[in-house]
DSSP file (Angstrom, degrees, kcal/mol; ACC not computed):
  #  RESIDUE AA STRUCTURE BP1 BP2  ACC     N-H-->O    O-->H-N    N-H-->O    O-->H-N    TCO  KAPPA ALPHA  PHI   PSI    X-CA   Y-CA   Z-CA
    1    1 A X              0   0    0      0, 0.0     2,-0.2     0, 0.0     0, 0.0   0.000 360.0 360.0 360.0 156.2   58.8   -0.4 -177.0
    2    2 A X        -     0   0    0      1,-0.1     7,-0.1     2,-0.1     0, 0.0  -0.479 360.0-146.0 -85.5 155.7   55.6    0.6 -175.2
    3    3 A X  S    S+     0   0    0     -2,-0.2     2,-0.3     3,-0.0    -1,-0.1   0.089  72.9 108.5-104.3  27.4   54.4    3.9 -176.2
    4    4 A X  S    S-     0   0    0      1,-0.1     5,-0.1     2,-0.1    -2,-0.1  -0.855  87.1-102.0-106.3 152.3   53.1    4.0 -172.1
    5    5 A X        -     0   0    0     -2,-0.3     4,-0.3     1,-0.2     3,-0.1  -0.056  33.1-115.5 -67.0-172.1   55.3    6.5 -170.2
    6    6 A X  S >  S+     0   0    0      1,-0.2     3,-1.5     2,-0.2    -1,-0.2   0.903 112.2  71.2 -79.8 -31.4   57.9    4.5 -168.2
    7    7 A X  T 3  S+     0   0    0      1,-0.2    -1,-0.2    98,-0.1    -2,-0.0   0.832 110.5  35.9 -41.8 -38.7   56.6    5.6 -164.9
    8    8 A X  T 3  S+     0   0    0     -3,-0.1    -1,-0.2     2,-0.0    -2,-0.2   0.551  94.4  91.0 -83.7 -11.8   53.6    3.4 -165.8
    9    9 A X  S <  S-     0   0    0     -3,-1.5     2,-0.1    -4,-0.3    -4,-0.0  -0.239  70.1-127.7 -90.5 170.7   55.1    0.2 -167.7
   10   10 A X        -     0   0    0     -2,-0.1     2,-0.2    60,-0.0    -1,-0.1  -0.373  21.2-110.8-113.3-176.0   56.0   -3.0 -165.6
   11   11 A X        -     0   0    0     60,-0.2     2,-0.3    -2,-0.1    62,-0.0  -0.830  36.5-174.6-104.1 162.8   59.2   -4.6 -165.7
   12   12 A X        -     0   0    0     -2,-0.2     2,-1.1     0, 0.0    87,-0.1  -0.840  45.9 -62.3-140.1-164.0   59.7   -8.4 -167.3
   13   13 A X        -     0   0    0     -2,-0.3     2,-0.5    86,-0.0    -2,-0.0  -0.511  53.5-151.2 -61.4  72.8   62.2  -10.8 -167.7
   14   14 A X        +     0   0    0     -2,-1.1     2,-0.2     1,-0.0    78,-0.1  -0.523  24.5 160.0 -76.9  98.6   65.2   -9.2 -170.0
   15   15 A X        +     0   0    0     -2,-0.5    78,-0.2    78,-0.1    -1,-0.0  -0.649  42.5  42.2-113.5 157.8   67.6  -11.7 -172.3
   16   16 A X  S    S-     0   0    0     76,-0.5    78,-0.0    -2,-0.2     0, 0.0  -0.056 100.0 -25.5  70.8 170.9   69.7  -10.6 -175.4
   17   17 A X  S    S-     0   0    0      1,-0.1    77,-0.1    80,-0.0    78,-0.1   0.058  70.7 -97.1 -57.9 153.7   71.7   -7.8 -175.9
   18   18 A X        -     0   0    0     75,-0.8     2,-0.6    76,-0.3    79,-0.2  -0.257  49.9 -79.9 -65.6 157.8   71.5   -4.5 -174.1
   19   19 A X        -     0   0    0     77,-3.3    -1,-0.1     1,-0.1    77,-0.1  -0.460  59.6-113.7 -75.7 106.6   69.9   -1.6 -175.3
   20   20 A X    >   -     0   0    0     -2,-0.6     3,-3.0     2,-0.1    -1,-0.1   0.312  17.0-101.5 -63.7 170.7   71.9    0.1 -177.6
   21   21 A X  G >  S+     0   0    0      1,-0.3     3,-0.9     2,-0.2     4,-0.2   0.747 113.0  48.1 -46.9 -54.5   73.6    3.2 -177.7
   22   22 A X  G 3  S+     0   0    0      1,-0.3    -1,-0.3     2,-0.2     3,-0.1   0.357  98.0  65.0 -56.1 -16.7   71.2    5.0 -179.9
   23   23 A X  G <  S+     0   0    0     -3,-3.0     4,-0.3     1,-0.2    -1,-0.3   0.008  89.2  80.4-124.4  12.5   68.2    4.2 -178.2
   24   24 A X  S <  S+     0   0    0     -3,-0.9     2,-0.8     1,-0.2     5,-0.3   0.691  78.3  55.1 -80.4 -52.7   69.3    6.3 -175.1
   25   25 A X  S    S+     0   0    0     -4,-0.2    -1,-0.2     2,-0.2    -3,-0.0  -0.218 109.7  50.0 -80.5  57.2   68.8    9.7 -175.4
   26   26 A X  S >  S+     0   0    0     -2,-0.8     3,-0.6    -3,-0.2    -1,-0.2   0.180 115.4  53.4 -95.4 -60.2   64.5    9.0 -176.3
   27   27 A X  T 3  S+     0   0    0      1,-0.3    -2,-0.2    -4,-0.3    -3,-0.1   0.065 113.4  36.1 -78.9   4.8   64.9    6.8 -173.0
   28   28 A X  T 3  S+     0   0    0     -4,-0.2    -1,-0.3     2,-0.1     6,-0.3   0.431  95.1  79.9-145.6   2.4   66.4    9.7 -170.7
   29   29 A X  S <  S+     0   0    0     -3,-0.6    -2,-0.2    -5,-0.3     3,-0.1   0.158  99.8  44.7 -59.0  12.3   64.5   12.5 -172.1
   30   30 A X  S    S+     0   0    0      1,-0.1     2,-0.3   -25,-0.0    -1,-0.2  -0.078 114.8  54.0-128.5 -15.7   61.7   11.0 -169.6
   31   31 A X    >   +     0   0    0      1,-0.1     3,-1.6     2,-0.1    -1,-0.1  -0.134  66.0 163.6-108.4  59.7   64.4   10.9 -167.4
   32   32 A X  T 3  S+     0   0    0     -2,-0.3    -1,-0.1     1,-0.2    -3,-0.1   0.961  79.0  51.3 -70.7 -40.3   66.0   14.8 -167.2
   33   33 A X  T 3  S+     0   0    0     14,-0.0    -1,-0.2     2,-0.0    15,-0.2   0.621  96.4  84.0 -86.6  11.1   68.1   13.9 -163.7
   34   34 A X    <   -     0   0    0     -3,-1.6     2,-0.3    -6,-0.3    13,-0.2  -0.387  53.0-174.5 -80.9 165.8   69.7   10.8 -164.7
   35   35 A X  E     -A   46   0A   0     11,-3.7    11,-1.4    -2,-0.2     2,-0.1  -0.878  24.5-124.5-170.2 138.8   73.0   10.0 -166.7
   36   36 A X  E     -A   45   0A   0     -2,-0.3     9,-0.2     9,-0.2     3,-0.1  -0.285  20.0-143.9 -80.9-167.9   74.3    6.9 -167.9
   37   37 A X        -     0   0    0      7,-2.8     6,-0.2     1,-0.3     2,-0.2   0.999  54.9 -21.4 -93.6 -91.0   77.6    6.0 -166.8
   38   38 A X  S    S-     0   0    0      4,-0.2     6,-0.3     1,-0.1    -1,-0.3  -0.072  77.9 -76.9  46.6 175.8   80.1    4.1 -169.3
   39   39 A X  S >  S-     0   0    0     -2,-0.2     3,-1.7     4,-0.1     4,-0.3  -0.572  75.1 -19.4-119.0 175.1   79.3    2.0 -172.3
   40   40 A X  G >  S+     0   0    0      1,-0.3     3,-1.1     2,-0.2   -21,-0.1   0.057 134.3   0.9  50.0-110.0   78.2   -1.1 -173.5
   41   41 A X  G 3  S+     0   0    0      1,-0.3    -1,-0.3    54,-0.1    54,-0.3   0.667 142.2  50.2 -83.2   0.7   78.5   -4.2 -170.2
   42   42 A X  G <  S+     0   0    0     -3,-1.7    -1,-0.3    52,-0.2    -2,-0.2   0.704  82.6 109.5 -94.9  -9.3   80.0   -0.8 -167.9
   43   43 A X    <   +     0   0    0     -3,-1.1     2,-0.4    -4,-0.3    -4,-0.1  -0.356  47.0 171.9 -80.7 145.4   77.1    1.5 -168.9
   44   44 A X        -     0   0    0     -6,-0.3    -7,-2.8    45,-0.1     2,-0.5  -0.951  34.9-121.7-146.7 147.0   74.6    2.1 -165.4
   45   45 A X  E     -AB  36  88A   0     43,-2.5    43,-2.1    -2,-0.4    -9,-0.2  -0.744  41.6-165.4 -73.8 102.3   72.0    4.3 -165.1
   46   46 A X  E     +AB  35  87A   0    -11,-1.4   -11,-3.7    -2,-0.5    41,-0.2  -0.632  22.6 157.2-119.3 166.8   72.7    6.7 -162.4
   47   47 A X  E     - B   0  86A   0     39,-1.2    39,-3.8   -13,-0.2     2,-0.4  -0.719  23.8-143.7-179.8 131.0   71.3    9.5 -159.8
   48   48 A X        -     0   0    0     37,-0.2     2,-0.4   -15,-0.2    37,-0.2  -0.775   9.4-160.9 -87.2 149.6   71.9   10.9 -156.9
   49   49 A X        -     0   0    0     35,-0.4    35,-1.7    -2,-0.4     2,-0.5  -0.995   7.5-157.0-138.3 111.0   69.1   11.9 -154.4
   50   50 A X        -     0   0    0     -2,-0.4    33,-0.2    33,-0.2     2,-0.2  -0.861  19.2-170.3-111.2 110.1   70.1   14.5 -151.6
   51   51 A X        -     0   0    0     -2,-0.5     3,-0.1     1,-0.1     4,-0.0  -0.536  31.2 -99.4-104.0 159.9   67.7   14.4 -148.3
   52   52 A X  S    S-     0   0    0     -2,-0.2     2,-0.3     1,-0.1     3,-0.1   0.666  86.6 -38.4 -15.6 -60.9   67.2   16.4 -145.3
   53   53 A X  S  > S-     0   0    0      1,-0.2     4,-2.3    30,-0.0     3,-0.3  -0.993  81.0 -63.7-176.8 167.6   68.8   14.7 -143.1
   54   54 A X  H  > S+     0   0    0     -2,-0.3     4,-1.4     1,-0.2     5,-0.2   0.824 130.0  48.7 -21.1 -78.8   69.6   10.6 -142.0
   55   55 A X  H >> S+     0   0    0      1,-0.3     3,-0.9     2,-0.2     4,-0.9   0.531 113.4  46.0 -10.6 -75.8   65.8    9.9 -141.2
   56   56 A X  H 3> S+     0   0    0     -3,-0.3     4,-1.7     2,-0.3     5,-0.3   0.820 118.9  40.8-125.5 -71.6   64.7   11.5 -144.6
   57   57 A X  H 3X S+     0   0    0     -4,-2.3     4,-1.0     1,-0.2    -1,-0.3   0.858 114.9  51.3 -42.1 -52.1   67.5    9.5 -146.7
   58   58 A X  H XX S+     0   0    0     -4,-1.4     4,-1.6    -3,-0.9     3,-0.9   0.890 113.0  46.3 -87.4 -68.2   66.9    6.2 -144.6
   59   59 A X  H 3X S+     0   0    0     -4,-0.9     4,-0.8     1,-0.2    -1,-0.3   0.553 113.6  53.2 -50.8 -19.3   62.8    6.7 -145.5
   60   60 A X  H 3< S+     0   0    0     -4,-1.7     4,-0.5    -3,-0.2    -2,-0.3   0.833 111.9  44.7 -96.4 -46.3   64.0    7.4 -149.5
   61   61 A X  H <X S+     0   0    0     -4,-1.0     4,-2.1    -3,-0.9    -2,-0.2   0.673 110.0  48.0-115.4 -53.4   65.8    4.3 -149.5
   62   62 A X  H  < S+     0   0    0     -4,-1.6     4,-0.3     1,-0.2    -2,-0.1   0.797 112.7  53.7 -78.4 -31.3   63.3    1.8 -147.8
   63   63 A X  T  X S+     0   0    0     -4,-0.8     4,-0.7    -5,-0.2    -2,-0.3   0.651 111.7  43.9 -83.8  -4.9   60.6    3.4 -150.4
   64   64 A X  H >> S+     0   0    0     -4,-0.5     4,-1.1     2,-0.2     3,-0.5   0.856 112.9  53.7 -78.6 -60.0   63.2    2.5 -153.7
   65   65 A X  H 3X S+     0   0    0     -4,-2.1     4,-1.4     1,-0.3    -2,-0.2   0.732 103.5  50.9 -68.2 -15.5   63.8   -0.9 -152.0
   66   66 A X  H 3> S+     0   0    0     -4,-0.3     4,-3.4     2,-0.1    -1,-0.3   0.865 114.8  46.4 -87.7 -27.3   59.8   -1.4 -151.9
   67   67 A X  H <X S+     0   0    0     -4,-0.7     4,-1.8    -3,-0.5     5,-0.5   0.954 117.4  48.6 -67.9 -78.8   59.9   -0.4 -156.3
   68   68 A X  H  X S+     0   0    0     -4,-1.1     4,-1.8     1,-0.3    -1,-0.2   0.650 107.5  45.4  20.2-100.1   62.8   -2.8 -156.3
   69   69 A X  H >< S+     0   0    0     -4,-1.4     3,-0.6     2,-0.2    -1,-0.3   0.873 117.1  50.4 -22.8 -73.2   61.1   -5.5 -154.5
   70   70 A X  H 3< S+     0   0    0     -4,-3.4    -2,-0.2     1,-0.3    -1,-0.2   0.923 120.5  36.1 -30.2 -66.2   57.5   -4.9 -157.1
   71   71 A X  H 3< S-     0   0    0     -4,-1.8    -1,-0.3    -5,-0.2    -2,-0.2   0.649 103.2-132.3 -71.9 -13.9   59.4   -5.0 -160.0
   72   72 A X  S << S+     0   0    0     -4,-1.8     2,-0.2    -3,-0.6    -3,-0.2   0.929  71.9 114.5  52.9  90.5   62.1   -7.6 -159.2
   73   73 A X        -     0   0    0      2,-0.0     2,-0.5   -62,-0.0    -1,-0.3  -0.729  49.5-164.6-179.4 126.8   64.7   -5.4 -160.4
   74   74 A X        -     0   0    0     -2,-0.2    15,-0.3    15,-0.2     2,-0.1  -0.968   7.7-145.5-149.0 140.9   67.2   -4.1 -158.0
   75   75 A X        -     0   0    0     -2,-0.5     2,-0.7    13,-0.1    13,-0.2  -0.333  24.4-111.7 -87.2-179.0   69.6   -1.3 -158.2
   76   76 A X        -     0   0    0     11,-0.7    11,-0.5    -2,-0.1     2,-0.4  -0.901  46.0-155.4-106.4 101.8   73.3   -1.1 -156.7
   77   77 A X        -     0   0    0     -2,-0.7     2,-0.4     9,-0.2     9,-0.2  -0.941  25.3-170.8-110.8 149.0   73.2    1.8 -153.7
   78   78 A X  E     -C   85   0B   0      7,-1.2     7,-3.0    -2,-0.4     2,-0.4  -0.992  21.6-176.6-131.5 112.3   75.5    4.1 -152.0
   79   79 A X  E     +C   84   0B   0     -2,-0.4     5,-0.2     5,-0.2     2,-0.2  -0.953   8.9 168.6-133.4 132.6   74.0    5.5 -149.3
   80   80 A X  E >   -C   83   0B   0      3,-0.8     3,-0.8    -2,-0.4    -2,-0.0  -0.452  52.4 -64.9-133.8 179.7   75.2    8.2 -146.8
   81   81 A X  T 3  S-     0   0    0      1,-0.3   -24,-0.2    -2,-0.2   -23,-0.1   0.640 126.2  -1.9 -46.7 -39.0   74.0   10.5 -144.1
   82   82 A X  T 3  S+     0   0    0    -29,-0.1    -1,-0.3   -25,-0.1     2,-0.2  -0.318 126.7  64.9-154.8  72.5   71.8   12.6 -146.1
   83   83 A X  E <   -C   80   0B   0     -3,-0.8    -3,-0.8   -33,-0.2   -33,-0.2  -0.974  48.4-173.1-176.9 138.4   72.3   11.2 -149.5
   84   84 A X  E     -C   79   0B   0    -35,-1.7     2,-0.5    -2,-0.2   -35,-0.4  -0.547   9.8-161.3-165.6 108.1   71.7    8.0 -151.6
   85   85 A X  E     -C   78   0B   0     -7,-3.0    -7,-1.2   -37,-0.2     2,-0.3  -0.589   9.5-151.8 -90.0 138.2   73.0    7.3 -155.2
   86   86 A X  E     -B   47   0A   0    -39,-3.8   -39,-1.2    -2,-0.5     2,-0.2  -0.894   8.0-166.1-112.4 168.6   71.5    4.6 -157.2
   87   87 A X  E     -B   46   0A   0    -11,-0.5   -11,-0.7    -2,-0.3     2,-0.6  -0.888  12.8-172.2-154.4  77.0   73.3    2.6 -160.0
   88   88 A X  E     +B   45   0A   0    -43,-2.1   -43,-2.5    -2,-0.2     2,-0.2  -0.846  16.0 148.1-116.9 136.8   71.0    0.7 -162.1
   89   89 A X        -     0   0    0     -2,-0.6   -15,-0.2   -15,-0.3     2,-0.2  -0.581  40.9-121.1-150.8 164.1   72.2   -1.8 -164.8
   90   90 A X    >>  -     0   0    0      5,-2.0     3,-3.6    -2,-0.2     4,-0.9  -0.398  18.4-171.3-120.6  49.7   70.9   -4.8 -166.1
   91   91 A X  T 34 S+     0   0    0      1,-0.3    -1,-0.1    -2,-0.2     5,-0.0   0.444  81.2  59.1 -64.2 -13.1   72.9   -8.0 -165.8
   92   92 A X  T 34 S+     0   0    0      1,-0.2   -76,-0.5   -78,-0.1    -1,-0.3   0.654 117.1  38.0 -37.9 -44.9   71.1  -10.6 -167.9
   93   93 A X  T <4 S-     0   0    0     -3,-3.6   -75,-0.8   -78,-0.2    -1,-0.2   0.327 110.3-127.3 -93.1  -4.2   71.6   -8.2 -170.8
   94   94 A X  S  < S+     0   0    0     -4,-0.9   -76,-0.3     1,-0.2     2,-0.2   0.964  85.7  19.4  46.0  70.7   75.1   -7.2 -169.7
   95   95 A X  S    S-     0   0    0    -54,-0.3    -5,-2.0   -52,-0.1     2,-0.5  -0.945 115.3 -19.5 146.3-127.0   74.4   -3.7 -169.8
   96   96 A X        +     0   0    0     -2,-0.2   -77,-3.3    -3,-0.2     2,-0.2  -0.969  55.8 177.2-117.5 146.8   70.9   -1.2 -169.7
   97   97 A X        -     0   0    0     -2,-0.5   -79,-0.1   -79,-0.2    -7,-0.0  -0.375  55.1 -90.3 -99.4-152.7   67.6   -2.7 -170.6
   98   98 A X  S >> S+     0   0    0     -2,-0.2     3,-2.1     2,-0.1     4,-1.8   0.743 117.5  75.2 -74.5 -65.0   64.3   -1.3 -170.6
   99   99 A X  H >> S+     0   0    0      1,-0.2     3,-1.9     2,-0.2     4,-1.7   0.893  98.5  54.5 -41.5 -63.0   63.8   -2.7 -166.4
  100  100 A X  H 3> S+     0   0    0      1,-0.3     4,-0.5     2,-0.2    -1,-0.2   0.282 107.4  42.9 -86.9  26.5   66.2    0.4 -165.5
  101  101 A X  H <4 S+     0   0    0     -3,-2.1     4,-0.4    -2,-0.7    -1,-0.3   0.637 110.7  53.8-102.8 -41.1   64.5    2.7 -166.9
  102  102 A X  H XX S+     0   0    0     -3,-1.9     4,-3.0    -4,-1.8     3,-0.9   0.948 108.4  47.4 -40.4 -72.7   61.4    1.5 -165.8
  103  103 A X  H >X S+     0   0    0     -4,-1.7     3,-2.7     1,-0.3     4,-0.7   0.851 112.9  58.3 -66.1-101.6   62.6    1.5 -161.8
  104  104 A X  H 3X S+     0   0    0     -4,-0.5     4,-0.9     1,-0.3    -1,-0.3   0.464 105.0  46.4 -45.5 -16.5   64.1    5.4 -162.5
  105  105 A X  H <> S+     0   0    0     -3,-0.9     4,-2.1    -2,-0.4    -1,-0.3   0.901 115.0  46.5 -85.8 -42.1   60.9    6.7 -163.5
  106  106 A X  H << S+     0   0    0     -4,-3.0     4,-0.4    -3,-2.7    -2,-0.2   0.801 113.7  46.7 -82.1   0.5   59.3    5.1 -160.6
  107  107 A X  H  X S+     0   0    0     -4,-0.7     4,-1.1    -5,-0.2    -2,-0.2   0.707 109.3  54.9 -90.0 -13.9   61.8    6.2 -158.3
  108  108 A X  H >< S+     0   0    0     -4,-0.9     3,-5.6    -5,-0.3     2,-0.5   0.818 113.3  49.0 -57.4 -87.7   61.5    9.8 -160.0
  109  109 A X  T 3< S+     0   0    0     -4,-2.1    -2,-0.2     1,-0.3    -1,-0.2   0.291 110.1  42.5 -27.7 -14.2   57.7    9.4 -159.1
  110  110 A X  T 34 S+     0   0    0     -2,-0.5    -1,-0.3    -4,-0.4    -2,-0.1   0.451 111.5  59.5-113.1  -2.3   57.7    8.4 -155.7
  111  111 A X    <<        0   0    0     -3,-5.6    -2,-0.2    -4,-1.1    -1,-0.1   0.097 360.0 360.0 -90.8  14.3   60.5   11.0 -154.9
  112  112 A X              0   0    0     -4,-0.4    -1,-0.2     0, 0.0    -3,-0.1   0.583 360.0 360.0-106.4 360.0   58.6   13.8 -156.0
């Protein structure tokens, strides 16, 4: 793994198995407001993010979908009035790689 934080590292193309259990808690200690989900092909990487008000959420949402879009890497959202959870997973690896770790750090970073 690159020794660059994640906020900075790119995403690539991800084959072979998902990133195992052990090799989580390094990988969300750059991450404090995330938590995965389930194990192995169930596990996603999740956070919710609670805005102001529609507008706010709607603006939150469009700026994930442009990190998305960069990286070619797209999360699962559930998105409400002043609210928007993402759910990111990896399906290539059937499970988390490296990409969703990547994509949470830059949506940490562009939410702050």
């Amino acid at each position: 793994m690159s020794t660059l934080p994640l906020a900075q590292q790119h995403c690539s193309h991800q084959s072979g198995p998902a990133l195992a259990a052990d090799a989580l808690p390094a990988l969300l200690a750059e991450l404090p407001d995330w938590r995965v989900d389930g194990e192995g092909a169930q596990a996603v990487l999740t956070r919710t993010f609670t805005c102001p008000d529609f507008h706010h959420t709607m603006a939150l949402v469009n700026a994930i979908a442009w990190v998305a879009h960069q990286q070619d890497h797209h999360p699962d959202m559930i998105v409400g009035y002043n609210r928007c959870t993402l759910r990111w997973s990896t399906h290539s690896v059937g499970g988390l790689s490296i990409n969703d770790f990547i994509c949470a750090a830059r949506v940490d970073a562009l939410a702050r």
